[in-house]
Every structure is written in structure tokens, then in C-alpha cells.
N, C-alpha and C positions, 0 to 999 in steps of 0.2 A: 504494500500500500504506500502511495506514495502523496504530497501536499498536492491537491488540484488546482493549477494555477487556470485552468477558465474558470471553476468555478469564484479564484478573487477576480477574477477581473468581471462577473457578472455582477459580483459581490460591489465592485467601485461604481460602476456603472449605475449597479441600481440605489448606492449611497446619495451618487452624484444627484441623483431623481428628487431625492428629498433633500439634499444638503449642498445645490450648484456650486454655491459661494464658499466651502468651506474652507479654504485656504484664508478667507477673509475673517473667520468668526476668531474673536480672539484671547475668549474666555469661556462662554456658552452660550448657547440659545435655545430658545424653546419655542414649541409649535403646538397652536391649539387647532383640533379638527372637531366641529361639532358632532357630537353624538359620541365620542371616543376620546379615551385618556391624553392626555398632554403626552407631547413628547420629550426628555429634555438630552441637550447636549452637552457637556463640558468638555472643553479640551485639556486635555492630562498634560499632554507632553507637544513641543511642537519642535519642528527643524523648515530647513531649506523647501525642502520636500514631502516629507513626514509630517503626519501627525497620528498621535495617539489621544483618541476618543472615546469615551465613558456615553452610550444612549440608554434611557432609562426612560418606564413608564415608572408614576408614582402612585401608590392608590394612600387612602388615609385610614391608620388604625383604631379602632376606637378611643384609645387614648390619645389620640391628634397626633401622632408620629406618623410623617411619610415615611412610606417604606418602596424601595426600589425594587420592580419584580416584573419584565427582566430588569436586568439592568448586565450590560455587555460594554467590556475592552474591547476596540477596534483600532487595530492597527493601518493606514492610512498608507499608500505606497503612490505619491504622484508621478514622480518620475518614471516608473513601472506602471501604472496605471492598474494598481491591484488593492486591495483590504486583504483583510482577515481576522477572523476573530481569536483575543486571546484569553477569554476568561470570559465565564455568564455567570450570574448568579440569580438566585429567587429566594423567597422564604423559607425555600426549603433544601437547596440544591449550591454548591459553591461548586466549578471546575474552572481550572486554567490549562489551557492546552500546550502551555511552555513551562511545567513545576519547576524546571529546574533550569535558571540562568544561565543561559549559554549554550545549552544543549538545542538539539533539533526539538521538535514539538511532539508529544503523543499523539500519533497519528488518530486513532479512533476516538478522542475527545474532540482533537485538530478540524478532523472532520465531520463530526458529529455539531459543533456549534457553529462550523460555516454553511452545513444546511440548516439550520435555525435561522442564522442569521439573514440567507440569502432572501429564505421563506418570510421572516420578520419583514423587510426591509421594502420586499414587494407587498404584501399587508397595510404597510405604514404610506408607503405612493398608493394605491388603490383606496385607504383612508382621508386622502388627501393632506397630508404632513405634508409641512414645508419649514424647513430651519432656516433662518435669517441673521446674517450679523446683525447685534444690539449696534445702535446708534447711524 
């Protein structure tokens, strides 16, 4: 088994759908679609080319704590014209598909949360998400 690089680059492609401008967002944004959860964005980490993004739907607990579920690390490849996802989490569930810095990635998490992600992501364009730089 090896990393599917069409499926990142359907994976950029379909970010690109909801997030055009992301090279431009420079902290986070958020997207509200009526009838469906907010979407929000942080940027973790950023480079030349790179960035690493945090997307998260939020719901509220009854004690008023947002809780992020999903909420997915995406890694950002411009230059290559790819994504990929490095970590989802839920209420219930934590995976990172790189546990160990440096190393290649656990294929069958690797690829278990870039068809989540691909699926999410076409979900979220069909819901009508759209992320905007603030200001």
C-alpha cells in the first residue's frame, strides 16, 4: 500500500472549492451555510508554500463548551498542488497518521482519513461552505 497522490490532489482541488483564497487567510476563518454547522479554519502553521490547517465543525455541550467533532490537521502542499490529512479527531476517536516525527505515515490511518477527508470536503462544497480571509 502505498500514499495516493491523486487522491491529494483531488483532496486540494476540492479544499481549493471551499477555501480559493487560502494562501491569503492569515489566522482563521469561518463559514456559515444555512441549515448546517459552521465551518471553522485556523491556520497552525504557515510557509512559502505550505500551510498547515486545523477545519472543524463545532457543536455546543450542555454545559456551553464547544467541542470540535470533526475536527482534522491538513496539511497544504501549493507548490505540488496536493493536501493531506494528518490527524482527525471526535469525541470519541483521536488518530494521527504520522505518530511518529519523521517517519513515513501509517498507511491504513494515512489513508483511511484522506477518504474522510476527501468525502468531508465534497459534503462541505455541496453544503455551500465558503472560507474567506477576515478583513
Amino acid at each position: 500500500m502505498n500514499v495516493d497522490l491523486e487522491r491529494s490532489k483531488r483532496i486540494f482541488q476540492k479544499l481549493l472549492r471551499i477555501a480559493p483564497n487560502l494562501m491569503d487567510i492569515k489566522e482563521y476563518a469561518k463559514s456559515k451555510s444555512s441549515g448546517y454547522m459552521d465551518l471553522s479554519c485556523d491556520i497552525l502553521e504557515s510557509g512559502r508554500d505550505y500551510r498547515r490547517i486545523a477545519l472543524s465543525h463545532y457543536w455546543e455541550h450542555p454545559s456551553g463548551d464547544l467541542i470540535p467533532d470533526p475536527d482534522m490537521e491538513v496539511s497544504v502542499f501549493f507548490d505540488w498542488e496536493l493536501a493531506e490529512a494528518t490527524s482527525y479527531q471526535d469525541v470519541f476517536t483521536y488518530e494521527n497518521a504520522y505518530p511518529v516525527d519523521g517517519e513515513p505515515p501509517d498507511l491504513v490511518v494515512h489513508n483511511r482519513l484522506n477518504e474522510f477527508l476527501e468525502q468531508w470536503l465534497q459534503n462541505l462544497a455541496d453544503q455551500g461552505h465558503y472560507l474567506a480571509p477576515k478583513g
